[in-house]
C-alpha positions as CSV (number, residue, x, y, z in Angstrom):
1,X,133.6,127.1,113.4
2,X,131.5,126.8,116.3
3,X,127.8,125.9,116.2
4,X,125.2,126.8,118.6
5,X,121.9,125.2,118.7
6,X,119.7,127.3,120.7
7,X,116.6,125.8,122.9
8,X,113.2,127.0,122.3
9,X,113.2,129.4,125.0
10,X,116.4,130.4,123.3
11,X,115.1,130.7,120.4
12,X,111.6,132.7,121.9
13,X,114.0,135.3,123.4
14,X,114.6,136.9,119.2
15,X,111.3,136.6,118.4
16,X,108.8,139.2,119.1
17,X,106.0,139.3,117.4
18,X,104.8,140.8,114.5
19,X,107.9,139.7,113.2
20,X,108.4,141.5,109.7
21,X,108.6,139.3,106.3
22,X,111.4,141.0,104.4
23,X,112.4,137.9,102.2
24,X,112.0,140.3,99.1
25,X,114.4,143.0,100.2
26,X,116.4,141.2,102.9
27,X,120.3,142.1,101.5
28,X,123.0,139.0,103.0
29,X,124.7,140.8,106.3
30,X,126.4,137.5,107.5
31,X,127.2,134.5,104.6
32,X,125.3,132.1,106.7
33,X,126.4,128.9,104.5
34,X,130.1,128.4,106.5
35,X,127.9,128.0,109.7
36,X,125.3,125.7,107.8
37,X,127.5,123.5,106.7
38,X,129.2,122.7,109.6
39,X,125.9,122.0,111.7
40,X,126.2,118.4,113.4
41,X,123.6,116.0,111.8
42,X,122.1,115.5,114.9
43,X,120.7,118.6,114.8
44,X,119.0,118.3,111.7
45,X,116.9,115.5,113.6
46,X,117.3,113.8,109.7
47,X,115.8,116.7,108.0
48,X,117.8,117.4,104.6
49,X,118.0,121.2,104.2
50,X,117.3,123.0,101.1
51,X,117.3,126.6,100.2
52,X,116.3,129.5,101.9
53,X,112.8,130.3,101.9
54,X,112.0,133.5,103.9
55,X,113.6,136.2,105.8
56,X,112.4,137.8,109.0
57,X,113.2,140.5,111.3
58,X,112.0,141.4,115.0
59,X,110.3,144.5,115.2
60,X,113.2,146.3,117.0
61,X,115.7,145.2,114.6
62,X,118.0,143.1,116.4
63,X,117.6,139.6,114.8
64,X,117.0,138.1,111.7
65,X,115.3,134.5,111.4
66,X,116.8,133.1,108.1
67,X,114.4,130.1,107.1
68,X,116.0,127.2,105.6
69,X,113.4,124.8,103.7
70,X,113.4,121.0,104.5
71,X,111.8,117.9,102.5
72,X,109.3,118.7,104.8
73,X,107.0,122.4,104.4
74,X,106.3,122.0,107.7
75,X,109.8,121.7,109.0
76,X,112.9,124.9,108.5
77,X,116.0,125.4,109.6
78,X,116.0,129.1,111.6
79,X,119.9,130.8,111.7
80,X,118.9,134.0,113.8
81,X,121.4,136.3,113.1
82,X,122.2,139.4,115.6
83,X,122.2,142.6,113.0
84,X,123.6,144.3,115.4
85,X,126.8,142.6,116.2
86,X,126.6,141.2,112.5
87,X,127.0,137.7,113.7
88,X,125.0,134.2,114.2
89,X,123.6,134.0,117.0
90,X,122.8,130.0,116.5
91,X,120.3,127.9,114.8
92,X,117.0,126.0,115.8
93,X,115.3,123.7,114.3
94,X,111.6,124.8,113.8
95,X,109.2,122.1,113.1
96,X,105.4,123.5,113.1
97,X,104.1,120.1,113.0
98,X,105.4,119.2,116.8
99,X,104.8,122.8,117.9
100,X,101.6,123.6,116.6
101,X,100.1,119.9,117.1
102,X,99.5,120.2,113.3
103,X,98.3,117.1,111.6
104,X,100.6,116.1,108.4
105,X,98.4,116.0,105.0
């Protein structure tokens, strides 16, 4: 299987915001744990993954950011999946901390 890890500005073309929380009623369209697995270390920037934590969708439907949890609540694996071709679109690794300039507790 074939990864792709997607750039920010990748990554800023599926989101639009308000993106819409639907962790609580979110129902699996692609078994995202084949791709997971097979994501190069590197990647991970030595983040350890966990479980996923919440579930978005874009206002007009067309991707879903899957949020993986990290040792770090600050850091999550994103698999943006396209609903409408029912595939993974790639993966980015979303850390708040560098992004936002946030300061760690």
């Amino acid at each position: 299987m074939i990864t792709n890890k997607l750039s920010l500005e990748d990554y800023n073309q599926t989101f639009q915001s308000p993106m819409q929380d639907v962790t609580s009623t979110a129902e699996q369209i692609v078994d995202i744990w084949p791709y997971v697995d097979v994501i190069p270390a590197i990647d991970l920037d030595g983040f350890e993954i966990m479980d996923v934590v919440y579930v978005y969708l874009n206002p007009n439907g067309l991707f879903e950011h899957v949020f993986i949890g990290t040792q770090d609540k600050n850091v999550f694996l994103v698999i943006i999946i396209n609903t409408s071709e029912l595939k993974i679109q790639g993966h980015y690794l979303l850390n708040l901390v560098e992004m936002y300039s946030l300061t760690e507790e």
